[in-house]
C-alpha positions in Angstrom: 17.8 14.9 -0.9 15.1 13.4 1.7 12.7 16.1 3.2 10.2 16.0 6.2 7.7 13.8 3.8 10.0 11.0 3.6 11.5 10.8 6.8 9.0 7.5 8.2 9.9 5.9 4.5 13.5 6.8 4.5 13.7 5.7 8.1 12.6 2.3 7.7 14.2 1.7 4.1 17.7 2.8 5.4 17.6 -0.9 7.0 18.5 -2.1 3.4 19.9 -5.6 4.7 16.3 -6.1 6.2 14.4 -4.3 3.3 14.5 -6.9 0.5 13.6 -9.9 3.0 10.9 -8.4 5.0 8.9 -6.8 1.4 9.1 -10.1 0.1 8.2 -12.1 2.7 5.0 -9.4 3.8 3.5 -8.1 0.9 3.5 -11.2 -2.0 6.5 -9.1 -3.6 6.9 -11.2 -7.0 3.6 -12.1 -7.6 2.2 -8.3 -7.4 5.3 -6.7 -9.2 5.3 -9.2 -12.0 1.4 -8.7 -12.4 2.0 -4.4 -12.8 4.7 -5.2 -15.3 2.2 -7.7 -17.2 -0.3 -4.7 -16.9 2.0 -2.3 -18.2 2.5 -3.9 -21.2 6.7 -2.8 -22.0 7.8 -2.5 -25.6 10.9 -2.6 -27.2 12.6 1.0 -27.1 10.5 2.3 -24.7 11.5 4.4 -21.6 10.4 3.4 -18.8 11.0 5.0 -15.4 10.6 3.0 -11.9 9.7 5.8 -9.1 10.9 5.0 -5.8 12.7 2.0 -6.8 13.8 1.1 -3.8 16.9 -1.6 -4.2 15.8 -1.8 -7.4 13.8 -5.3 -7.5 11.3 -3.9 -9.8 13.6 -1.8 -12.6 15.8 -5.6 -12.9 12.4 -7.6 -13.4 11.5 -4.7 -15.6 14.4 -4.7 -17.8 14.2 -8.9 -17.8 10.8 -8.5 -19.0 11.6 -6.2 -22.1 15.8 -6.5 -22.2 15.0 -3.4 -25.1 13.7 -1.0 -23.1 15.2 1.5 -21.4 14.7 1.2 -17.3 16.0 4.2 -15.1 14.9 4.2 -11.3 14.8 6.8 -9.3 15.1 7.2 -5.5 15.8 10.2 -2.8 18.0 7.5 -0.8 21.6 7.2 -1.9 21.9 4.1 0.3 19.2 2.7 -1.3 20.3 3.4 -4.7 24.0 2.0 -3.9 21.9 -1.4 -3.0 20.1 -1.1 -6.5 23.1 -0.8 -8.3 25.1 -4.2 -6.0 21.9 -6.2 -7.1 21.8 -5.1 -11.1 25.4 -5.5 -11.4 24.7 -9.2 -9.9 21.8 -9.8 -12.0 23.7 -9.0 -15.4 21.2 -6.3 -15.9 21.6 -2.6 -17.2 19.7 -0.3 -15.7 19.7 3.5 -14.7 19.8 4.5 -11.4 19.6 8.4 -10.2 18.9 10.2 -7.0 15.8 12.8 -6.9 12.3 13.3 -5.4 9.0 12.5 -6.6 7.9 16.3 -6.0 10.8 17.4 -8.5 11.6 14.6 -11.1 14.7 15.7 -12.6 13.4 14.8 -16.0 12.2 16.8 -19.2 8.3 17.0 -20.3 7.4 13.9 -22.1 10.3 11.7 -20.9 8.9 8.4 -20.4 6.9 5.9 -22.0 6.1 4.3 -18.8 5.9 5.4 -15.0 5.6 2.4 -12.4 5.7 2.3 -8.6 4.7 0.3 -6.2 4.3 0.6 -2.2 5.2 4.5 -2.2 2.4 6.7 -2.6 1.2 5.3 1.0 4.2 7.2 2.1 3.3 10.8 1.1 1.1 13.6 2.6 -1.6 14.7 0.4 0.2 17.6 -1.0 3.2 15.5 -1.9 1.0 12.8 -3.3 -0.9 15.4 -5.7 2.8 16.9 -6.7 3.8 13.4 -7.2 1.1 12.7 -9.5 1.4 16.0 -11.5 5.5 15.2 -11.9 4.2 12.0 -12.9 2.0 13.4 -15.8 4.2 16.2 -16.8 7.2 13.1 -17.7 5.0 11.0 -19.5 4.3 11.0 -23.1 1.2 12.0 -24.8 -0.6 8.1 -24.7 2.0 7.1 -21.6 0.8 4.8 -19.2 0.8 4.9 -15.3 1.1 1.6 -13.5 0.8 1.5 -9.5 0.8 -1.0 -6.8 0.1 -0.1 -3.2 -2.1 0.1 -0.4 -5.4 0.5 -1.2 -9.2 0.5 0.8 -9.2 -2.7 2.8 -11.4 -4.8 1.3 -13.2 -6.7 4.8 -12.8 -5.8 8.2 -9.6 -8.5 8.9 -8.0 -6.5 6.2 -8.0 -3.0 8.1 -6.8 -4.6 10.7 -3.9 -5.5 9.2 -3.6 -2.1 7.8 -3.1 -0.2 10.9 0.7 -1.4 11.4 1.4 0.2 8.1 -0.9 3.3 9.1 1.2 3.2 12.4 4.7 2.8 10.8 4.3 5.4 8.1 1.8 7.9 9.4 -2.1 7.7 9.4 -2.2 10.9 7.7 0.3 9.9 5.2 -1.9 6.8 4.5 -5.5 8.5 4.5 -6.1 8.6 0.8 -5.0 4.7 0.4 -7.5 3.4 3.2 -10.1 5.5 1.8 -9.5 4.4 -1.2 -8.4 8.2 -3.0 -5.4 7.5 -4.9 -7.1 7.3 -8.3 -8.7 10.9 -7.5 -5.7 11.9 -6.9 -4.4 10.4 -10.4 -7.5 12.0 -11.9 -6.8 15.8 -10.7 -3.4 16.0 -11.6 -4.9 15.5 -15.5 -4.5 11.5 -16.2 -7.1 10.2 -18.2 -8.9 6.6 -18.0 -8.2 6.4 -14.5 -9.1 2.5 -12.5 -8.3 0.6 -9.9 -7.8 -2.9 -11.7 -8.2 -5.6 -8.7 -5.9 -5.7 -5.9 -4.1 -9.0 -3.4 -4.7 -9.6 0.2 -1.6 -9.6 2.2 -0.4 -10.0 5.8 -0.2 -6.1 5.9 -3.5 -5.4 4.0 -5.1 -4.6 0.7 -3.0 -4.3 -1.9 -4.2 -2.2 -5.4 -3.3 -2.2 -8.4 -3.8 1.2 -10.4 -3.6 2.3 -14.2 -3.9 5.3 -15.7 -2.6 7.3 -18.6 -1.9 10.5 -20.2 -3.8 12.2 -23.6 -2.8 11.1 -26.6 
């Protein structure tokens, strides 16, 4: 399922005994995921789909937070997925897990409640990004809510330092729209409304964002 736009990401995830350790030891991982999930507000019977999910850290805290909602995560690595499913299993925690790209979600209009993702949009040319964001729009429901975390314009000059190992690592055109702070432009064009960034974390990598948006009621 992986294509020429996530071969850098794909690469560096398919270390999945490394993954989990390095995220959370570089980038503040429970503080910044549990502050998306407190900004997207879950409800009970809700659907609520985790893009690029990765081993599935974020679905499992998702699915603790509101145990009546329905998480799925999606992912194009199978490896990655397999990961996901070892950790719910060990967490008690019953979640969906399927395999598919951003670019193509393999979901009906007006499937979800709820999009999250974090630290994947950073990975994406432009063109994949604005797909991304259309796919994203096209599954949500009228009034559905868009919640990001990831890489956003460094906010001092330490902080794009620090940014250019993950420019390196993942592509400086991949990463052009995050440093220069374009992803809610991005969010806006493909047709989400109310469109912010909402504050953002200083890491040992950079400046992390966090992003909402939503769709029409």
């Amino acid at each position: 399922m992986a294509d020429a736009r996530y071969v850098p990401a794909l690469r560096f995830r398919a270390l999945t005994a490394l993954y989990d350790p390095l995220i959370r030891l570089t980038t503040r991982e429970t503080e910044f995921k549990r502050r998306l999930l407190a900004e997207a507000e879950l409800k009970p019977g809700e659907r609520v789909l985790d893009l690029a999910c990765g081993t599935g850290t974020l679905a499992i805290m998702a699915k603790q937070a509101e145990p009546k909602a329905e998480v799925i995560g999606l992912d194009g690595d199978l490896e990655i997925l397999r990961r996901a499913r070892q950790k719910a299993d060990e967490a008690g925690t019953e979640i969906g897990l399927d395999q598919g790209l951003s670019t193509e979600l393999p979901y009906p209009d007006h499937a979800f409640d709820t999009v999250l993702s974090t630290l994947f949009f950073h990975h994406l040319t432009l063109p994949a990004k604005q797909q991304t964001a259309r796919e994203i729009a096209r599954v949500l429901k009228p009034g559905g809510r868009l919640r990001v975390a990831d890489w956003g314009r460094p906010r001092d000059p330490p902080m794009a330092v620090l940014f250019l190992g993950v420019r390196m690592l993942d592509g400086f055109e991949q990463t052009r729209e995050n440093v220069a702070g374009k992803l809610p432009k991005v969010f806006a064009d493909a047709g989400l409304i109310w469109v912010e960034e909402a504050g953002g974390l200083r890491t040992v990598f950079g400046s992390l964002a966090f992003y909402r948006a939503e769709t029409r009621a």
